[in-house]
N, C-alpha and C positions, 0 to 999 in steps of 0.2 A: 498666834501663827495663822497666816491665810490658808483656808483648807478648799479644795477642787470644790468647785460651782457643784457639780452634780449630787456629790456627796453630800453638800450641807443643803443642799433643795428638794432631797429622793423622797422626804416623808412628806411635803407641803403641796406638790404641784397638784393634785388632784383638789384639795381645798381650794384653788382660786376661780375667783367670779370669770365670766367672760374676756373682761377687760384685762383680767388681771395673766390671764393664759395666753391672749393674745401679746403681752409684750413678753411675756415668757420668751413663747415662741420665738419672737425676732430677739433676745438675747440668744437665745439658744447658737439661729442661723447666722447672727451677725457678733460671735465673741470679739473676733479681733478688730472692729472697728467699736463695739460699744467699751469693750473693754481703755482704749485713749479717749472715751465722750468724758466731759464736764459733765453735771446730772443739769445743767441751762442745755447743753445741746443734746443730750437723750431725750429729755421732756420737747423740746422743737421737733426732734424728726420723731417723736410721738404723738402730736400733738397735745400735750397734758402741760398740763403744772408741773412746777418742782417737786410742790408740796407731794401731787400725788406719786410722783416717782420716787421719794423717799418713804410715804408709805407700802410702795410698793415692794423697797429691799428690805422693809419692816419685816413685811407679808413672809419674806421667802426665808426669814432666818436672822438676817444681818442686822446689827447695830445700826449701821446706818451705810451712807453710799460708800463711801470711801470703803468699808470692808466687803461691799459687792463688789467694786473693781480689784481690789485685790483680790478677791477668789476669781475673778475671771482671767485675770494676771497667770496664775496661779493654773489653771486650767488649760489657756490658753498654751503656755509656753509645754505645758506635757501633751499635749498632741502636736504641738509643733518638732517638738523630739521623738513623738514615737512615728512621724510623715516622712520624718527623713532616714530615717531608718531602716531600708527595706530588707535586711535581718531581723527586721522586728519578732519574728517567732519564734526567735530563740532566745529572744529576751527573758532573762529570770522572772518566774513567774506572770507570765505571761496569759497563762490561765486565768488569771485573776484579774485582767483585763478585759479579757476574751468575757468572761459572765458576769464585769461591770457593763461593757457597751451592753449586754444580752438586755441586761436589765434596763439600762436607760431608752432601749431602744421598748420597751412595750411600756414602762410608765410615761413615756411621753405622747401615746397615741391618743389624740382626742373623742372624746366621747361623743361630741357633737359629729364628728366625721363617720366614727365609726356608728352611729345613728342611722344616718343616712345612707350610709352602705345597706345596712341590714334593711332600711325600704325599698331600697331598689335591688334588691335581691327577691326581696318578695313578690316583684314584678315580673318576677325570670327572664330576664333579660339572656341576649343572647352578647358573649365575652369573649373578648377578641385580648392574648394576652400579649405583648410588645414585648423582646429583649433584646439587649443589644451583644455587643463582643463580650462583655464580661457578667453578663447573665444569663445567658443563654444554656448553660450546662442546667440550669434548673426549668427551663421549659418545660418538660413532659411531667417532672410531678408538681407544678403549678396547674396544669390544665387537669391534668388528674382532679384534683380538689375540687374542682368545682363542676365536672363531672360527675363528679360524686354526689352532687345536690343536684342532678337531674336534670342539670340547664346545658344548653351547649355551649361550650368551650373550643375555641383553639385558639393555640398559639404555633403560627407560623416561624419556623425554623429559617429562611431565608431567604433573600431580599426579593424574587419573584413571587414567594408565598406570598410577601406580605403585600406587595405594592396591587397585587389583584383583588384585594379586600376594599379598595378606598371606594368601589361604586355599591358594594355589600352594605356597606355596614350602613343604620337606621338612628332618628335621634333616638329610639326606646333602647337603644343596645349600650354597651358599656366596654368603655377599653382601660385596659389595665397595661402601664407602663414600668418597668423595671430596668431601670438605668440610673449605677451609683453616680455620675456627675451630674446626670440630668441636662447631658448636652449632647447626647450623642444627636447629630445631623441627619442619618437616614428616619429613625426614629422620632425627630419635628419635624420634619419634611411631611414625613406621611401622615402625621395628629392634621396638622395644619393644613394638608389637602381633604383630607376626610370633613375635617370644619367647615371648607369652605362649601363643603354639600348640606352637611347635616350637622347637627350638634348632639353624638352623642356623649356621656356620661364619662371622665374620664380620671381616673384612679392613678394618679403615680406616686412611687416609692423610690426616693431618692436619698442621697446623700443630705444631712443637716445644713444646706446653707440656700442662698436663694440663686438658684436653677434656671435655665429657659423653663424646662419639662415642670417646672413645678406652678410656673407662673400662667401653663398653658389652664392646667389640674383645677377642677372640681374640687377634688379634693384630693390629701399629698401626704404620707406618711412619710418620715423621715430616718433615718439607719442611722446607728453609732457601730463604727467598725474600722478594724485599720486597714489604710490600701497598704495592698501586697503584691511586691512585683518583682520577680525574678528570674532569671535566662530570656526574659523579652515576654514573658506570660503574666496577666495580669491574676493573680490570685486570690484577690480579695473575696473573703467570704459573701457568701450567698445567702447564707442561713438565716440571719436576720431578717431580710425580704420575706424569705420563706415564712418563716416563724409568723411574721403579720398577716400573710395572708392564710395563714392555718389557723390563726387568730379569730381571723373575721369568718371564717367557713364554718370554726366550729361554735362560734358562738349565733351565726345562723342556725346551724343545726338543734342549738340548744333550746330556738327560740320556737320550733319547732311542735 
């Protein structure tokens, strides 16, 4: 019986090589279109072999390709039921959904990413933090956080705040972006006018697929979470965002 992609790969993904995390990743952001690939046109838009792409659903569990597309079959079509659902929170058991994404969302953070944060942290850069409409209720204890490591922080609450930062900010500084589609417009307006001065450093946390905001990113952590939207309010959790960047602050502080 085909079982959720996630569940039969949550013990392996920290075992794989570079190579092997990097195609992780774009199954991860691209279920629904690898999910109809042949494994001839997965290995193309990978540029690999077959052979390795078969070792590769070796790697994650599976017998061989056919039972990798079946689990992403399988995976696929229950987030596609739980998208259209915007009662989703009163879904039976729902909880247990709620602390599957919890968890897929910290086993899939890269080590090489998270790496590189913790060096340029240690540079104390000065963190400029982006949200948009459905993040922004967590502004103030995001800036907190890293505040709290002595560097300066802010995250501008609204659209004059922010648009007065783009002659401020330096390549030594670092912006951090928090937007679940990773396409909100005010929000690459301002990355991409800031770019066109300077290049600093820039952190986004977005949704699992591929993004403008992610493609702009240094580096890009990704959320497992359900959107939620009801009487015209986007309610989709925050928490996960949160969680990573409490992630990375304390494991600066650890390093301490």
């Amino acid at each position: 019986m085909p079982v959720d992609f996630f569940e039969a790969t949550q013990d392996i993904v920290r075992d794989l090589n570079r190579t092997e995390r990097k195609l992780f990743d774009y199954v991860v952001k691209n279920i629904n279109a690898v999910k109809n690939m042949s494994i001839q046109k997965f290995a193309a838009e990978s540029f690999l072999s077959t052979t390795s792409i078969f070792r590769f659903t070796r790697k994650l569990g599976f017998s061989g390709y056919s039972e990798f597309i079946n689990s992403l079959m399988v995976t696929s079509f229950i987030k596609q039921d739980e998208d259209v659902l915007p009662a989703a929170l009163v879904k039976q058991k729902y909880h247990e959904n709620y602390l599957k994404n919890t968890i897929e969302t910290v086993r899939v953070m890269s080590e090489a990413q998270i790496n590189k944060i913790m060096e340029l942290l240690s540079s104390h850069p000065n963190i400029y933090i982006l949200t948009d409409d459905g993040t922004r209720p967590i502004t103030q204890y995001s800036e907190k956080l890293f505040i709290g490591l002595g560097l300066h922080a802010y995250a501008p609450e609204i659209s004059y705040q922010m648009q007065s930062l783009v002659n401020r900010i330096t390549g030594q500084d670092m912006i951090i972006a928090l937007s679940y589609s990773g396409e909100d417009k005010e929000m690459i307006d301002f990355v991409e006018r800031v770019f066109f001065r300077e290049r600093p450093f820039l952190l986004s946390i977005t949704r699992a697929d591929n993004n403008t905001l992610e493609s702009l990113s240094d580096a890009n952590f990704y959320v497992f979470t359900e959107e939620v939207k009801r009487g015209g309010m986007d309610l989709t959790s925050g928490v996960a965002m949160l969680m990573i960047l409490e992630i990375l602050v304390y494991m600066y502080i650890g390093q301490q």
